[in-house]
N, C-alpha and C positions, 0 to 999 in steps of 0.2 A: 832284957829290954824287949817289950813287945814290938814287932814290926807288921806289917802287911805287904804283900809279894802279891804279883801275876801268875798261874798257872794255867799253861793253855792246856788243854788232851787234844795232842794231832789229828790229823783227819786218819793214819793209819793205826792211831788206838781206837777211835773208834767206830772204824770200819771190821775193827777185828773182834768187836766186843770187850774191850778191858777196860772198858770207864770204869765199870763197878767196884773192878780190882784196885784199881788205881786211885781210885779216891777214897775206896775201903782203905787205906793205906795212909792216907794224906788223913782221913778220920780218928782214925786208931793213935797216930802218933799223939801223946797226952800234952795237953795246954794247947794243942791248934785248932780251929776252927775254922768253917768256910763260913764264909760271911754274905756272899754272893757266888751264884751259881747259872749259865747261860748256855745253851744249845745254840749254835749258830755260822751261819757262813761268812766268811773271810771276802771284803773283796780289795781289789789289788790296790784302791786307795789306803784302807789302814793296812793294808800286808808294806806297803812303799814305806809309813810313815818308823812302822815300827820296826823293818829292815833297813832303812836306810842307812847304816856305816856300813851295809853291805855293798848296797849297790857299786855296780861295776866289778865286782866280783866272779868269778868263774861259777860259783854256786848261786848265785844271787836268782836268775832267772827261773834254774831248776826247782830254790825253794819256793820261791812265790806260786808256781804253778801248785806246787807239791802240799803246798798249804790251804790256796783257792780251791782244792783238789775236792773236796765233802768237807761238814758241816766238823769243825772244834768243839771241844768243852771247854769254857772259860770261865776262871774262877780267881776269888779273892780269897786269900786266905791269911790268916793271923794269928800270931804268936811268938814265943820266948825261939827268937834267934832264925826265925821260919826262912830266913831271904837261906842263909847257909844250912837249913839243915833241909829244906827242900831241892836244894843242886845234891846235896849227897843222898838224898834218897832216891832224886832221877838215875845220879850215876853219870857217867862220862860221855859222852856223844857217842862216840866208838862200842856199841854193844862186846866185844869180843874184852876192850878193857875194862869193862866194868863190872861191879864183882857183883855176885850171887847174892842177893837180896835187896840189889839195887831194883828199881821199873826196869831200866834197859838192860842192865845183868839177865833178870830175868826172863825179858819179855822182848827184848830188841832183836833185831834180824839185820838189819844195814845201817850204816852212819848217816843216809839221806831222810832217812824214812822214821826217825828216832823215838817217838810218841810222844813227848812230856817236852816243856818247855816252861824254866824257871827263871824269874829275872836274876841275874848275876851278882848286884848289887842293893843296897838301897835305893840307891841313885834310880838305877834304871829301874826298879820297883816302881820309882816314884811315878817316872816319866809314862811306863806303860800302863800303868793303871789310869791315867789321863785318860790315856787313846782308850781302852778298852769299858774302862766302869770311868766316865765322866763324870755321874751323879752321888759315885762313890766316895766320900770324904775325900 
C-alpha cells in the first residue's frame, strides 16, 4: 500500500553536510519517491505545534532550541510501506543502538542531536504533513 510520510534532515545533518548522503539513500531505496523538497528555518510556532505531546518535558525546551538551531531539509516522501521502512532506515534515536547501515548507525554522534526525523505512524504522517506541506494533498 502506497503511503506518504514527513522527513525532516536536522539542523545538525546539515550543518555537517549529509543531506546528499541522506537523501542519496531515501532515492536509491526502489518504489520511493520525494515528492516535495524544502530548505528552511523552523520557528518555535510550527516546532510548538508539531512538538506538542512533548511539551513540559525535560527534553522539550532543549529540542525546540536544537531544531530552531539552522535551517532543516524537509521532505515528502512516497511509497510501498515508507511510513516503517523510513524509521528503519533512520535507525533508533540512540546512535550507539543503532545498527550499521542505518543514517544514525552510521552517521549519529549523540541522542539529542540525531539528524533525520520520520513520522512514527500514518497517523502522525497525516498530521505533520499538514503543518509542514499545507498545499500538499
Amino acid at each position: 500500500m502506497s503511503q506518504r510520510t514527513l522527513v525532516l534532515l536536522k539542523p545538525d545533518a546539515v550543518r555537517r553536510g549529509l543531506v546528499g548522503e541522506i537523501v542519496g539513500r531515501i532515492e536509491r531505496k526502489a518504489g520511493w519517491t520525494i515528492s516535495a523538497l524544502e530548505l528552511r528555518h523552523l520557528d518555535r510556532s510550527l516546532l510548538e505545534q508539531h512538538y506538542g505531546e512533548h511539551i513540559g518535558k525535560p527534553f522539550y525546551e532543549p529540542l525546540v532550541e536544537f531544531m530552531s538551531s539552522g535551517p532543516v531539509v524537509a521532505m515528502v516522501v512516497e511509497g510501498e510501506r515508507v511510513v516503517e521502512g523510513l524509521r528503519a532506515l533512520a535507525g533508533p534515536t540512540d546512535p550507539i543502538a543503532a545498527a550499521p547501515g542505518s543514517i544514525r548507525g552510521d552517521f549519529g554522534t549523540i541522542v539529542r542531536e540525531n539528524l533525520i526525523h520520520a513520522s512514527d505512524s500514518e497517523q502522525s504522517a497525516a498530521r505533520e504533513l499538514k503543518l509542514f506541506f499545507p498545499t500538499v494533498g
